[in-house]
C-alpha positions as CSV (number, residue, x, y, z in Angstrom):
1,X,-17.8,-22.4,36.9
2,X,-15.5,-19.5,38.3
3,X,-13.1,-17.9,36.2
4,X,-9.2,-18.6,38.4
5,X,-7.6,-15.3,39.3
6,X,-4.7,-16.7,37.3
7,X,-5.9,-16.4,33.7
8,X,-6.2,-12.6,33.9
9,X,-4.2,-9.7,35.5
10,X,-6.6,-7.3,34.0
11,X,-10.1,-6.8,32.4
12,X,-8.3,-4.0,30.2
13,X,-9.0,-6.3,27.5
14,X,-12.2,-7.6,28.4
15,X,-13.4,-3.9,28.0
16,X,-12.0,-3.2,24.8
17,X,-13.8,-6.5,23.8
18,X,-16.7,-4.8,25.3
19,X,-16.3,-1.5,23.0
20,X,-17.9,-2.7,19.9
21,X,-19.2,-6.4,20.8
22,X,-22.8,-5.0,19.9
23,X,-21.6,-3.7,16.8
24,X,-19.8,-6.7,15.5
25,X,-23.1,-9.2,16.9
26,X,-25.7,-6.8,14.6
27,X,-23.4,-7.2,11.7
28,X,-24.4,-11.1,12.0
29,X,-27.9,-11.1,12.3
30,X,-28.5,-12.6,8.9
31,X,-27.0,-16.0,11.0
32,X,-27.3,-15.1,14.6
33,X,-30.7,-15.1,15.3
34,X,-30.8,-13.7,19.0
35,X,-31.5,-10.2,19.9
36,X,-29.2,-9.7,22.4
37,X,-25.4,-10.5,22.2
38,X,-25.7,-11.3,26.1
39,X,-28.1,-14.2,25.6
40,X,-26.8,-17.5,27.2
41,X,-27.9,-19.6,24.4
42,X,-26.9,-18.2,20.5
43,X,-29.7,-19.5,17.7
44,X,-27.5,-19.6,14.6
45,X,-28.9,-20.1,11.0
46,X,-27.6,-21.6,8.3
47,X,-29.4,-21.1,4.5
48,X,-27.5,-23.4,2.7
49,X,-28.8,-26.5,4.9
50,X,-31.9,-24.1,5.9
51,X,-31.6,-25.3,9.9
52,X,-31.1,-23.9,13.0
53,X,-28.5,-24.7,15.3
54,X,-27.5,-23.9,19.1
55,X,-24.3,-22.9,21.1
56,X,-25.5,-22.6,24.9
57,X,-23.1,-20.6,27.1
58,X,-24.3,-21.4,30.0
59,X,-22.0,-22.3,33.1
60,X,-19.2,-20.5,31.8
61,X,-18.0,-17.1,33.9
62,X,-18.8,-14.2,32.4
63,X,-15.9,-12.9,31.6
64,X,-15.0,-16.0,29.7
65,X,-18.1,-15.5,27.7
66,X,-17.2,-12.2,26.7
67,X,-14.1,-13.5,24.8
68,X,-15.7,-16.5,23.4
69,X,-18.3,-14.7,21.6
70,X,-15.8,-12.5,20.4
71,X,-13.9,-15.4,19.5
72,X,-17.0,-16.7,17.6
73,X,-17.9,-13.5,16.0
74,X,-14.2,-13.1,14.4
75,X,-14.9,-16.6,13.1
76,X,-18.3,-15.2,11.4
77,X,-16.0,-12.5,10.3
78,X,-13.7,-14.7,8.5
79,X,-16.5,-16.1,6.3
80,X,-17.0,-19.6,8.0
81,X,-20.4,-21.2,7.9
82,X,-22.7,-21.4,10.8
83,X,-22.7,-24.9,11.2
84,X,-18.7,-25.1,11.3
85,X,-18.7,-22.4,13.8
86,X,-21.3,-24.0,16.1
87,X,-19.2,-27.3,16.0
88,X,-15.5,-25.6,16.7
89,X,-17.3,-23.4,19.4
90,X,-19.2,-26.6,20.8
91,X,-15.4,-28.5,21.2
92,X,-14.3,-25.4,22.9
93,X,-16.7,-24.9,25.1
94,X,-16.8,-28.9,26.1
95,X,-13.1,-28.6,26.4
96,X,-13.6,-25.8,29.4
97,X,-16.6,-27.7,30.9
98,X,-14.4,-30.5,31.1
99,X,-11.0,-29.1,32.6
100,X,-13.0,-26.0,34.4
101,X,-11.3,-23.1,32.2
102,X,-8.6,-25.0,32.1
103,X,-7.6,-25.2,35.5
104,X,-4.2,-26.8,36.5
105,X,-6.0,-29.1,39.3
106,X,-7.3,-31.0,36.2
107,X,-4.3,-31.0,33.8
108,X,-4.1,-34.9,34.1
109,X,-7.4,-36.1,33.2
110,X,-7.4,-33.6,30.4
111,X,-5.9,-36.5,27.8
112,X,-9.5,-38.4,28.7
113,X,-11.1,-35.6,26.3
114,X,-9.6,-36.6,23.5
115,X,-10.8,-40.6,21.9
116,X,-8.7,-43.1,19.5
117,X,-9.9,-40.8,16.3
118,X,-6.8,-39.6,15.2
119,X,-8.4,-36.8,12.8
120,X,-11.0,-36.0,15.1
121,X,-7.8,-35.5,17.6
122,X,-5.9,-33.4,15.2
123,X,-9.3,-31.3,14.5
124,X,-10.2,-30.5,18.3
125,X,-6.5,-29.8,19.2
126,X,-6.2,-27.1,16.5
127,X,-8.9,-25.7,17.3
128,X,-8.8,-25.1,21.1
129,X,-4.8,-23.9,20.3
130,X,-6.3,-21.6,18.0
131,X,-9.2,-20.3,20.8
132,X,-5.9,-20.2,23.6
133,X,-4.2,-17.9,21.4
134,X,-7.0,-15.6,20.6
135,X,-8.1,-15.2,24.4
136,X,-4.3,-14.6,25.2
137,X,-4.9,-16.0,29.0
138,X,-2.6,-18.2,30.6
139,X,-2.7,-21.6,31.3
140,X,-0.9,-25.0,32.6
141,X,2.4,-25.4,30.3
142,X,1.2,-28.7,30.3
143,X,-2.3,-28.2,28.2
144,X,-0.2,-26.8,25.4
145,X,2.1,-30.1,25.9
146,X,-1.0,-32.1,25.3
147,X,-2.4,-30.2,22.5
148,X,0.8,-30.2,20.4
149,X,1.2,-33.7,21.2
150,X,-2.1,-34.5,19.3
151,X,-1.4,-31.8,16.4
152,X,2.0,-33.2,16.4
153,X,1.6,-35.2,13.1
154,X,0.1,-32.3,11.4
155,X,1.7,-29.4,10.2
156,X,-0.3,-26.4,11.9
157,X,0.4,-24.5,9.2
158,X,-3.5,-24.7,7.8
159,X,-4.5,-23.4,11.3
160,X,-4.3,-19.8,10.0
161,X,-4.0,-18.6,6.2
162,X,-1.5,-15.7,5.4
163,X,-1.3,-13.6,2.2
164,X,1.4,-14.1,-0.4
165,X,4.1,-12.2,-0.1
166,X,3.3,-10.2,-3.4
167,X,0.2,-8.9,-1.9
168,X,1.9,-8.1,1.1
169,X,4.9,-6.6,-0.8
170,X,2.6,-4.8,-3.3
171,X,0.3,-3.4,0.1
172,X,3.6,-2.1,1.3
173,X,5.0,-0.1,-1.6
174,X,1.3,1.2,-2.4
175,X,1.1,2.7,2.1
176,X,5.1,3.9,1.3
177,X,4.2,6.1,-1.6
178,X,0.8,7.0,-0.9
179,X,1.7,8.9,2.7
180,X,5.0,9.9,0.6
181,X,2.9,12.2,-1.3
182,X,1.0,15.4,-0.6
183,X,-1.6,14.6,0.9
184,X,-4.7,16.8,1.9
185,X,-4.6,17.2,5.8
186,X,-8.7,15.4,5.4
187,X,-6.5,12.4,3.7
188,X,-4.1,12.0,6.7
189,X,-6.9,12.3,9.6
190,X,-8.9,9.2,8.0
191,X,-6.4,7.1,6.6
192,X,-3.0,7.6,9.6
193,X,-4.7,4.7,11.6
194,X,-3.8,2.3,8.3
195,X,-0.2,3.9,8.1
196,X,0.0,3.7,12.0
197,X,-0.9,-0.3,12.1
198,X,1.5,-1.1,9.1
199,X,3.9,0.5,10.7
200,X,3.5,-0.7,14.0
201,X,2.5,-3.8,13.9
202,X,4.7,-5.4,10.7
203,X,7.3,-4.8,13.7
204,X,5.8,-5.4,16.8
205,X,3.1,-8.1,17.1
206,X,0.3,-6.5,18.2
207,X,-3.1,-7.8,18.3
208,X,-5.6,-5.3,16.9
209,X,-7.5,-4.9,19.9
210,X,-4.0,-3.9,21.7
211,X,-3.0,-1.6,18.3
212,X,-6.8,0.0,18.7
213,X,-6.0,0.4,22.7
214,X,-3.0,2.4,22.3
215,X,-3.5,5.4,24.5
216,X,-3.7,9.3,23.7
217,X,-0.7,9.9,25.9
218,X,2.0,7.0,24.4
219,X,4.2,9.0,23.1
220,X,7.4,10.2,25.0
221,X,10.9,11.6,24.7
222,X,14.1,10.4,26.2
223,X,18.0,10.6,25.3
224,X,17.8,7.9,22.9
225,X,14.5,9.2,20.8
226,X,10.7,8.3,20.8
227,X,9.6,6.3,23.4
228,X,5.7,4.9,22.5
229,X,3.7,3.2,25.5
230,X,1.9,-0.1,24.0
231,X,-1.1,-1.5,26.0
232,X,-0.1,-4.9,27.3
233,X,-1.6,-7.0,30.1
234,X,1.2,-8.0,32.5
235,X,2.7,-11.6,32.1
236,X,5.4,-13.4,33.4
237,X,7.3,-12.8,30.4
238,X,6.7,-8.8,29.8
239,X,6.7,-8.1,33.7
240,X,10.7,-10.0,33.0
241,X,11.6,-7.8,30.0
242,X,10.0,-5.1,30.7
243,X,8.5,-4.6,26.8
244,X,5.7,-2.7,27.0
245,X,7.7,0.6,25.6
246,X,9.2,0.6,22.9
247,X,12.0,3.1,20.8
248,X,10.5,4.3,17.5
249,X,11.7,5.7,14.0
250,X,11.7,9.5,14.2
251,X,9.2,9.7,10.8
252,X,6.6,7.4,13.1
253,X,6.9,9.9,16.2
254,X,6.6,13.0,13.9
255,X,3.7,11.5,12.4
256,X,2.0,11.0,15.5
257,X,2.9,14.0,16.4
258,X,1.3,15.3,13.5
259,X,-2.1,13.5,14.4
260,X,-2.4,14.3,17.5
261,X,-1.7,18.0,17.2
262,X,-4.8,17.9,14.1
263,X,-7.4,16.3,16.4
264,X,-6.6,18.1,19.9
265,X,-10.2,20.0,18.9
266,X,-12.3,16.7,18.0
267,X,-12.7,14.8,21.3
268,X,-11.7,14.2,24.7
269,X,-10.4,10.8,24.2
270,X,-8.5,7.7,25.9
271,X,-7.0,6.2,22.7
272,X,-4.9,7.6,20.1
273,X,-6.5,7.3,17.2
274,X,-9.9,9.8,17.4
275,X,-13.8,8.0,17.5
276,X,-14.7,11.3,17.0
277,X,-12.6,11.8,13.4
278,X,-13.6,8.5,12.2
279,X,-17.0,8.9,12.5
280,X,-17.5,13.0,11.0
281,X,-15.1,12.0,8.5
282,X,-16.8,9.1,6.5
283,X,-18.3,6.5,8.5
284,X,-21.9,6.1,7.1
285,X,-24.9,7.2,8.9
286,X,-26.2,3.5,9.1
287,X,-22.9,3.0,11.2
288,X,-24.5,1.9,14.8
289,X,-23.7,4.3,17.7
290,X,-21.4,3.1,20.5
291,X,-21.9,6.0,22.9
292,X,-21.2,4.0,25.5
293,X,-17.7,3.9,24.6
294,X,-17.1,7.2,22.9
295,X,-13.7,7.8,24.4
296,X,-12.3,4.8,22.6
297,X,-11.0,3.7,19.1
298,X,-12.3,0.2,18.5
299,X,-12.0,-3.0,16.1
300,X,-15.3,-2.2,14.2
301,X,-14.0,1.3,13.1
302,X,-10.7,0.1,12.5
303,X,-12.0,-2.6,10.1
304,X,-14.3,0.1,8.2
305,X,-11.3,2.0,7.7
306,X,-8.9,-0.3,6.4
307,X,-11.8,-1.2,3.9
308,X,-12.4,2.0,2.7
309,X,-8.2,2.4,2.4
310,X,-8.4,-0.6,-0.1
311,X,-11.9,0.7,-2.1
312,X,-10.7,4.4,-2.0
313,X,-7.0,4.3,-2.7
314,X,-5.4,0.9,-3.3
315,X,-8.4,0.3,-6.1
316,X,-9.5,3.9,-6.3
317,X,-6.1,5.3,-6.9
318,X,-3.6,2.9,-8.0
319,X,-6.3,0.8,-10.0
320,X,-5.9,-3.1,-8.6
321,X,-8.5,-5.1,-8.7
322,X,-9.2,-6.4,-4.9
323,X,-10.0,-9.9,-4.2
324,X,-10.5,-11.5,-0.8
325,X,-7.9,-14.1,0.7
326,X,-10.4,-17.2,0.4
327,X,-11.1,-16.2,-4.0
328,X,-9.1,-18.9,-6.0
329,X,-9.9,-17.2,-8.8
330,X,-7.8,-17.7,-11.7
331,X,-6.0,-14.3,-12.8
332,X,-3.7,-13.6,-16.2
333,X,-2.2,-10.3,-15.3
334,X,-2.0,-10.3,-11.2
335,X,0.5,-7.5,-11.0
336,X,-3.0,-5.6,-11.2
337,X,-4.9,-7.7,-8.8
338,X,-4.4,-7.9,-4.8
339,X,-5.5,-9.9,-1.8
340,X,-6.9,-8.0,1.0
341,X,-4.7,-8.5,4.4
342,X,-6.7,-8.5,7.7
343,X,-6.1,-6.7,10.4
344,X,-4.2,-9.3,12.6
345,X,-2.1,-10.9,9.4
346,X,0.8,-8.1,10.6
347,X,0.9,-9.8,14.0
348,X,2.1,-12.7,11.8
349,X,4.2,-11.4,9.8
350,X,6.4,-9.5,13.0
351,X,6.7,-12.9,14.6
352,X,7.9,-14.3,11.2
353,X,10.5,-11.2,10.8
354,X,11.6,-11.5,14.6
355,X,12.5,-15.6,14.0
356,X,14.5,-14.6,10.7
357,X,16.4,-12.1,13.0
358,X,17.1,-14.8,15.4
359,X,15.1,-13.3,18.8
360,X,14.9,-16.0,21.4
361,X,11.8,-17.6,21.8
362,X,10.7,-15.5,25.7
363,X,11.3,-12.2,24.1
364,X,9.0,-12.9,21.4
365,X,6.2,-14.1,24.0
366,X,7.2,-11.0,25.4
367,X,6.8,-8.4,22.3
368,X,3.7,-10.7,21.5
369,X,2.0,-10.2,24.6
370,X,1.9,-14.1,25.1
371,X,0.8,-15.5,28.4
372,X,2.3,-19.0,27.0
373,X,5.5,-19.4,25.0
374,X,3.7,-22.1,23.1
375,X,1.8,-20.6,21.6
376,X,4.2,-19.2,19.0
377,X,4.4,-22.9,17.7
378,X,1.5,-21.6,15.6
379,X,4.1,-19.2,13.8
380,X,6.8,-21.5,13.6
381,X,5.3,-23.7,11.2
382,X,4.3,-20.6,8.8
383,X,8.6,-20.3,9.0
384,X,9.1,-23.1,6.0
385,X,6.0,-22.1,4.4
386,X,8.0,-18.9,3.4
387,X,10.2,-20.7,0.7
388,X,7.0,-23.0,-0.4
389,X,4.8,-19.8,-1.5
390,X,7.4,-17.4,-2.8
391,X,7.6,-15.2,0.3
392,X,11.2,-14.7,-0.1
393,X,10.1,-11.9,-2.0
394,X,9.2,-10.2,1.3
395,X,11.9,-11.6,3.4
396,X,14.4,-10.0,0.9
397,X,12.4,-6.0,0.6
398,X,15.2,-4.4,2.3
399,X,17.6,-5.5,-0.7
400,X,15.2,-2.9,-2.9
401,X,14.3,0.2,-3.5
402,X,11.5,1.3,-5.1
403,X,10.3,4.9,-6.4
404,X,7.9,6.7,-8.8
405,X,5.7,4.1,-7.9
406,X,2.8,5.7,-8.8
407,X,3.8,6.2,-12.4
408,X,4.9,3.1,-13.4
409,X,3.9,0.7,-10.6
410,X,3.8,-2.4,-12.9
411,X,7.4,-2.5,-13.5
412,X,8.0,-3.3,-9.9
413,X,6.0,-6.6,-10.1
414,X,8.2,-7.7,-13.3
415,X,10.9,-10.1,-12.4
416,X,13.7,-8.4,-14.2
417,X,15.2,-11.5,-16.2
418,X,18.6,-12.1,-16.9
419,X,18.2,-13.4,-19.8
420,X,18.5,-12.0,-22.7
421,X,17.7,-12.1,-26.4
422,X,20.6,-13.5,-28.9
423,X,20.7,-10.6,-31.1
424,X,21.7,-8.3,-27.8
425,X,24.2,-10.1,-27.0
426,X,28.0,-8.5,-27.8
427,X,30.3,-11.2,-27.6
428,X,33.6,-7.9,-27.1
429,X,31.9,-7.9,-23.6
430,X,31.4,-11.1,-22.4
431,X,33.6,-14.0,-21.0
432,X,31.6,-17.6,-21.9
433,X,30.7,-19.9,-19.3
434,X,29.9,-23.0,-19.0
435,X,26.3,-22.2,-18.6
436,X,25.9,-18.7,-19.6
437,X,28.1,-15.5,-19.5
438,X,30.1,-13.3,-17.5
439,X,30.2,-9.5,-17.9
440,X,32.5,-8.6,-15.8
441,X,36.3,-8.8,-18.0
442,X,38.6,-8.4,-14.8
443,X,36.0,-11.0,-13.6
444,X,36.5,-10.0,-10.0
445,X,34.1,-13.1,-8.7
446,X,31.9,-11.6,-5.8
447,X,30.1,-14.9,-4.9
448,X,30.8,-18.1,-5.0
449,X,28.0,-19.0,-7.5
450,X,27.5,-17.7,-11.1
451,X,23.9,-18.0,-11.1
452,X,23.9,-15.4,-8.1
453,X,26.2,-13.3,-9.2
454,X,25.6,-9.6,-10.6
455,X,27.5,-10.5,-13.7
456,X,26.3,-13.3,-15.1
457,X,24.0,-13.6,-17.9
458,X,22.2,-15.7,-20.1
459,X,21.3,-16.4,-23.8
460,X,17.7,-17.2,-24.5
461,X,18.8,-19.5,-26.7
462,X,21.2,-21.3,-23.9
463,X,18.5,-21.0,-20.9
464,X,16.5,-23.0,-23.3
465,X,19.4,-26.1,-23.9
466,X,20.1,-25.6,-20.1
467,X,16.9,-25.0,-18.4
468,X,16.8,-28.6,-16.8
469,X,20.0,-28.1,-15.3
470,X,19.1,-24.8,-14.3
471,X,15.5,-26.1,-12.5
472,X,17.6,-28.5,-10.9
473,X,20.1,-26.1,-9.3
474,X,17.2,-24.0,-8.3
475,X,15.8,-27.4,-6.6
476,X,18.7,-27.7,-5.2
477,X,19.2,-24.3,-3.2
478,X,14.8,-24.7,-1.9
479,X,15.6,-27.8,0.0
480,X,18.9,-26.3,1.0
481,X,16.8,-23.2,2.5
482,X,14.2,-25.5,3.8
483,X,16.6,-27.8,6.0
484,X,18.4,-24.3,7.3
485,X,14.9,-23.3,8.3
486,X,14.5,-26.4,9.7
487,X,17.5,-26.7,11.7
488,X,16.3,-22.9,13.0
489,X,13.1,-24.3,13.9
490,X,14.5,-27.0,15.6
491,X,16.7,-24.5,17.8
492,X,13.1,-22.8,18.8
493,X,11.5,-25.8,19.8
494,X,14.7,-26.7,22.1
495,X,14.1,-23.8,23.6
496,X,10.3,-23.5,24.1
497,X,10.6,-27.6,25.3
498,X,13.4,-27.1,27.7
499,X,11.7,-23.4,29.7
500,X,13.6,-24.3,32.8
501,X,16.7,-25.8,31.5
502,X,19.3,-22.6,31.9
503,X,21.3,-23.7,29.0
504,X,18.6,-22.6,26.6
505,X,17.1,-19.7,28.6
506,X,17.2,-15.8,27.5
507,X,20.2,-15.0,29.6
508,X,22.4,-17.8,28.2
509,X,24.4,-15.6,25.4
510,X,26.1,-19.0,23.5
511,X,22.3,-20.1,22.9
512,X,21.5,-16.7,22.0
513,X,24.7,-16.7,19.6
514,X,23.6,-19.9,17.8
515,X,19.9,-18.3,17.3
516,X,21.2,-15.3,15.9
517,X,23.9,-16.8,13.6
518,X,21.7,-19.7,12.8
519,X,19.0,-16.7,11.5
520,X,21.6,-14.6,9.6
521,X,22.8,-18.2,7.8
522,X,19.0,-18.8,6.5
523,X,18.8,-14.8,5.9
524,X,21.6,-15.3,3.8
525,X,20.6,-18.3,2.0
526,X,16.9,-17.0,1.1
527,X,18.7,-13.8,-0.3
528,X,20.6,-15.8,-2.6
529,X,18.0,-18.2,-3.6
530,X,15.6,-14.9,-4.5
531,X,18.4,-13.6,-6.4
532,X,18.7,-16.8,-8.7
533,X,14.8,-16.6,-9.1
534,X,15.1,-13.1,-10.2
535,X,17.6,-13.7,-12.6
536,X,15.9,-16.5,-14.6
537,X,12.6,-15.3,-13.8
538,X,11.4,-18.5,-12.5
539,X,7.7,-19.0,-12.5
């Protein structure tokens, strides 16, 4: 089969998929039994059922193959077995045989791949969304129609796992006040690619291969500030807005800067973010050699480093115990324990961050480097799962401030209750309400709710009598959130469903209007339901 011009304006990606492909492949050679990463047929092994199994790549263009194994070997990377990787590959690769990379001319007969199994259905779908949004080629509008059809009475949402927002929050604080501190000029070299892709990409959605790609030469200066260059294959949508530069903070720049000006002397480099440093620095000497590519930051290095972040400093230093996003082990004390977040977990979080802010739905395929605008389904229906898993927390981080953190961290993961112990109470001070107390005596009402109100308190004693009425209310303002998100979602998906239909384009500024004030309504409403759980300290 021949790969159609159309998929890719480039092979800048295919080379950066290139850079450390025979790294990643030798780091699974306890399942991958081949030699060669370039082998047309991959012997995997799996020791829990002791057997062998097969994915053949054969008849698939070569530059197809490149991102499929490295589509399967980020699979391996993410703990799955063998066998469940040689069955999701196996329904990818069928689904290309069948529609010839996915080429419009055979759009129509692409609902024949799919049978009267309804899970079976669901499974494939997900899967081969999942594959469409890791290759980041474009395809027929109409295949995504197709897929989300099938996925369509499944929440995606268990497509992709993302960290709680207390790890995520905690992960934050901890890169804040570390790179806050005085650090040795050694400490900056190894660990500013970490601070760089926080930064970056919590804002910007970059993949990792596109944050490792970002070129020695991406900074510049204009009237307005720092200008940095990001490394973006041309779509329809970024060759429209025009978002492959983008104005950043002034610390960032300086930063940079500050990098660059350290490791002029390493290397003669393409990227950024010096091989060259990286490997002299701490890499160990088991590390394999990629001197084929030694003018380019890469995944592999990138991965090592962020690892060594979390052993060296987020255990070494501020003492949490580090546990691995697929551990359900129960902990008593988890201020002091942490999930590790992955490298491309920020590229969800910045698409979650630019929905809240009310971006429409082509300048996020833009910023995301997405060939398809439906692919950000995927993200949509993480959107709700904010108010099911407490990520409100996160949502609401630029309502605190934090400091001293590294003196008395564990006070920042304490709910500061509201209530408070009978014996405290001075009753000279307080106005009684009917469910707790004001402190305010001109009682100069700021909100419309007591519970969310600076002022009020509560009794121990009275949270007790009250605490059904008070679980109810707090019921009451999650489903509240949840329909806001919903109706915000729903705007999205008019959008992304109706592409052509002017009313709901980019350029239409009273659809733009509704977005935005449609986002500041649920910003609004999250912010006052994480202010009622901070108050009652709601477990």
């Amino acid at each position: 089969m021949e790969i159609s011009e159309e998929l890719f304006d480039s092979t800048y990606f295919i080379d950066n998929m290139l850079s450390d492909m025979e790294e990643r492949f030798t780091g699974q050679n306890e399942y991958i039994i081949n030699e060669s990463y370039m082998d047309n047929e991959w012997i995997l092994f799996d020791y829990y059922f002791k057997s062998k199994s097969y994915i053949y790549f054969d008849s698939i263009d070569e530059e197809l193959q490149i991102i499929l194994k490295s589509w399967i070997l980020n699979l391996f990377e993410n703990k799955l077995s063998p066998n469940h990787i040689r069955h999701i590959a196996n329904i990818v690769i069928k689904a290309m045989r069948f529609t010839n990379n996915f080429s419009p001319e055979y759009e129509d007969e692409f609902n024949d791949f799919f049978n009267n199994n309804r899970d079976t259905n669901i499974f494939k779908a997900k899967k081969i969304l999942t594959f469409l949004e890791y290759a980041g080629f474009e395809v027929s509008l109409n295949y995504y129609e197709i897929l989300i059809e099938y996925t369509s009475s499944e929440r995606l949402l268990t497509m992709y796992e993302i960290p709680s927002s207390k790890d995520v929050l905690k992960f934050d604080l901890i890169i804040k006040d570390f790179f806050n501190s005085h650090l040795s000029t050694q400490s900056f070299l190894v660990f500013f690619p970490v601070y760089f892709w926080w930064c970056l990409t919590n804002i910007i959605p970059l993949r990792i291969s596109e944050f490792c790609f970002i070129k020695l030469d991406c900074l510049s200066q204009s009237n307005e500030g720092y200008i940095l260059s990001l490394p973006r294959s041309k779509t329809r949508f970024t060759r429209e807005l025009k978002y492959d530069k983008i104005l950043i903070s002034n610390e960032l720049a300086e930063n940079i800067l500050r990098y660059k000006e350290l490791t002029k002397d390493f290397d003669f480099r393409e990227t950024l973010i010096s091989y060259q440093v990286q490997q002299n620095s701490y890499l160990s000497k088991n590390t394999s050699n990629s001197s084929s590519y030694p003018y380019s930051y890469y995944y592999g290095l990138f991965d090592t480093i962020l690892n060594k972040f979390y052993k060296e400093v987020v255990q070494g230093i501020y003492n949490f115990r580090i546990l691995d996003l697929s551990d359900t082990l129960e902990i008593t004390n988890d201020n002091k324990t942490i999930k590790r977040i992955r490298p491309n977990d920020t590229r969800y979080f910045a698409f979650l961050n630019m929905m809240l802010q009310g971006y429409h739905p082509i300048e996020m395929a833009a910023l995301g480097g997405h060939t398809s605008i439906y692919s950000q389904l995927t993200y949509y229906n993480h959107l709700e799962y904010w108010v099911d898993s407490d990520l409100l927390d996160l949502a609401n981080l630029n309502y605190h401030h934090f400091t001293e953190l590294q003196s008395s961290f564990d006070e920042y993961f304490i709910i500061k209750s509201k209530i408070i112990p009978e014996v405290l109470i001075n009753s000279t001070d307080t106005i009684p309400l009917e469910i707790g107390y004001c402190t305010d005596n001109n009682q100069n009402c700021p909100v419309d709710s007591h519970y969310i109100c600076p002022y009020w308190r509560i009794s121990s004693k009275e949270y007790t009598i009250h605490k059904k009425t008070i679980a109810k209310e707090l019921q009451n303002r999650k489903s509240s959130v949840s329909l806001l998100f919903k109706n915000l979602i729903g705007l999205y998906n008019t959008a992304i469903f109706n592409l052509k239909d002017e009313r709901y384009d980019n350029k239409n500024s009273s659809f733009n209007f509704k977005l935005r004030n449609n986002a500041k309504i649920v910003q609004d409403a999250l912010y006052k339901l994480y202010t009622f759980k901070e108050k009652i300290n709601y477990e």
